[in-house]
C-alpha positions as CSV (number, residue, x, y, z in Angstrom):
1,X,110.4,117.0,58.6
2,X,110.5,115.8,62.4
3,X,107.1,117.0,64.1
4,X,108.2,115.2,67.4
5,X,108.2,117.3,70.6
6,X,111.7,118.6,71.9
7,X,112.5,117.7,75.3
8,X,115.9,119.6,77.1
9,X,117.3,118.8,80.4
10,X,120.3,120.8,81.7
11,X,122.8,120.6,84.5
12,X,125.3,123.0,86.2
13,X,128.8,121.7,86.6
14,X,130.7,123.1,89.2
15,X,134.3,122.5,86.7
16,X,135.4,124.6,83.8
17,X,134.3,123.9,80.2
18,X,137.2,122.3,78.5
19,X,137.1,119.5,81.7
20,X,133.3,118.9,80.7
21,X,133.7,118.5,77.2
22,X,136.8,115.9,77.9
23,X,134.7,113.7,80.5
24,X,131.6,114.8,78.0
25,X,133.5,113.1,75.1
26,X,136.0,110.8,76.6
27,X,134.9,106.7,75.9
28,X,136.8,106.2,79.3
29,X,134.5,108.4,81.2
30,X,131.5,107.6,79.3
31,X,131.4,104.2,80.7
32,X,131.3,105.6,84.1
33,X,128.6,107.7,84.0
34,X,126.3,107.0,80.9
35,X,123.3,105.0,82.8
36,X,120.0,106.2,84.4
37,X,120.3,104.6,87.8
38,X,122.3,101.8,89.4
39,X,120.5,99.2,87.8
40,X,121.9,100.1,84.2
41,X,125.6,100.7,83.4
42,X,127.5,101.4,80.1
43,X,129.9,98.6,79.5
44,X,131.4,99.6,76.4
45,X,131.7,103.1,74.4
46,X,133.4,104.8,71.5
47,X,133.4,107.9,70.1
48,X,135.2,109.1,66.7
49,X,134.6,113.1,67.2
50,X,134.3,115.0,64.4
51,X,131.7,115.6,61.9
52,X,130.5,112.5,59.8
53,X,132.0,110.3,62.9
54,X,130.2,107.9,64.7
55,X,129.8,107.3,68.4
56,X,128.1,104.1,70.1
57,X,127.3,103.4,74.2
58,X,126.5,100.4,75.2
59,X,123.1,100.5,78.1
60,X,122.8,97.2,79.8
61,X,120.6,96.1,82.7
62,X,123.0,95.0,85.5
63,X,121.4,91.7,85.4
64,X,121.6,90.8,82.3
65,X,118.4,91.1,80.8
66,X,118.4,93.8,78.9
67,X,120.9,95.9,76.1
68,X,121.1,98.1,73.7
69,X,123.3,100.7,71.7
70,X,123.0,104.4,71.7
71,X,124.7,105.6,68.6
72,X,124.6,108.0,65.7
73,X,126.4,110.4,63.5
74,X,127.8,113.7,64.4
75,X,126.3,116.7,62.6
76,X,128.4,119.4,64.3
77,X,131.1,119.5,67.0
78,X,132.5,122.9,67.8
79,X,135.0,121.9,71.1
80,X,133.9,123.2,73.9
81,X,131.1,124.8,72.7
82,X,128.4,122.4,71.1
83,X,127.7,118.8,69.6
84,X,125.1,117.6,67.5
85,X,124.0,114.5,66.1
86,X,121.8,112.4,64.5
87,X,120.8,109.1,66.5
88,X,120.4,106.2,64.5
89,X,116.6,106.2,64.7
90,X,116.8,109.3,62.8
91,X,115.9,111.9,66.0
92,X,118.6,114.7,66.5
93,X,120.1,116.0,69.5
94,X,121.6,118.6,70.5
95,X,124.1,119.4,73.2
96,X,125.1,122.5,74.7
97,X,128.6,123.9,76.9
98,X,128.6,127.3,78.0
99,X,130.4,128.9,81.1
100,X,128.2,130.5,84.0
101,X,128.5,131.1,87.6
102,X,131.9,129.5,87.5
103,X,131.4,126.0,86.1
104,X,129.7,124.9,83.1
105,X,126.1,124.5,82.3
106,X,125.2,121.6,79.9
107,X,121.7,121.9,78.1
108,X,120.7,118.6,75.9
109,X,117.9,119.4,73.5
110,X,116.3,115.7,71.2
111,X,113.4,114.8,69.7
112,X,111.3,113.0,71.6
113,X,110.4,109.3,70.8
114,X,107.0,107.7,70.6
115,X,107.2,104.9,72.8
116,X,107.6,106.5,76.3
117,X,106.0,109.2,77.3
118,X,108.0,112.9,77.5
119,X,108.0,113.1,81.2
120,X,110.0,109.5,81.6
121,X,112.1,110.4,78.5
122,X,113.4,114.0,80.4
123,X,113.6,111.6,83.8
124,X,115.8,109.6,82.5
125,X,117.9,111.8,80.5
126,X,118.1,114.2,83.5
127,X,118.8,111.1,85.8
128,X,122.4,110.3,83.1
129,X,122.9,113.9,82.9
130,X,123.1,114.2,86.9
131,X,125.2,111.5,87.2
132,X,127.6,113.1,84.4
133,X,127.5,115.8,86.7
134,X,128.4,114.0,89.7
135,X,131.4,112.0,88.0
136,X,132.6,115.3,86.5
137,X,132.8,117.2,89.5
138,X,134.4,113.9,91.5
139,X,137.3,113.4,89.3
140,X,140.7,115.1,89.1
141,X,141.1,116.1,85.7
């Protein structure tokens, strides 16, 4: 049993549900918004949606010198409602959709990891959720 802390960030999205969950889910729009800052950007991504399926994201330094793959296995997907998975390093996450105040707020909820401290872990899951935000609210669905 996991004894790791539990870190959640949220966001307000200013566009119904069921256009979050597509740019949530979609590889396409994955790539455009699954990085931390400028510096890092998600070259590649798939994403097989459904329980037992496997999803992968490719973060890369800009430059060159760095990469890696965020992946695991889905756990539960109820559309437009919740995901959750199991990342590859055995932590699970969880990730919430609900309507409010005329948008959608998103909560993600994962076990913390051992090598960073909590406070950068939430910064930079709450720097890729705001830009999910902002790419969300900037396209046309």
């Amino acid at each position: 049993m996991s004894t790791a802390a539990r870190i959640s960030v949220s966001a307000l999205v200013n566009k119904p549900v069921a256009d979050v969950w597509h740019t949530w889910t979609d590889p396409e729009h994955i790539t455009q918004w699954n990085a931390a800052n400028d510096d890092w950007h998600c070259p590649k991504a798939s994403n097989d949606l459904r329980v037992g399926g496997k999803f992968s994201s490719t973060m890369a330094a800009r430059d060159g010198s760095f990469s890696f793959d965020f992946e695991g296995i889905y756990d539960d997907v109820q559309v437009n409602e919740r995901i959750s998975y199991t990342l590859a390093d055995g932590r699970s996450c969880e990730v919430l959709f609900s309507p409010e105040d005329g948008g959608t707020r998103v909560v993600e909820t994962f076990d913390a990891e051992t090598e960073n401290s909590e406070e950068m872990q939430r910064g930079g899951w709450q720097a890729i959720l705001d830009r999910f935000k902002a790419h969300a609210e900037r396209i046309k669905q």
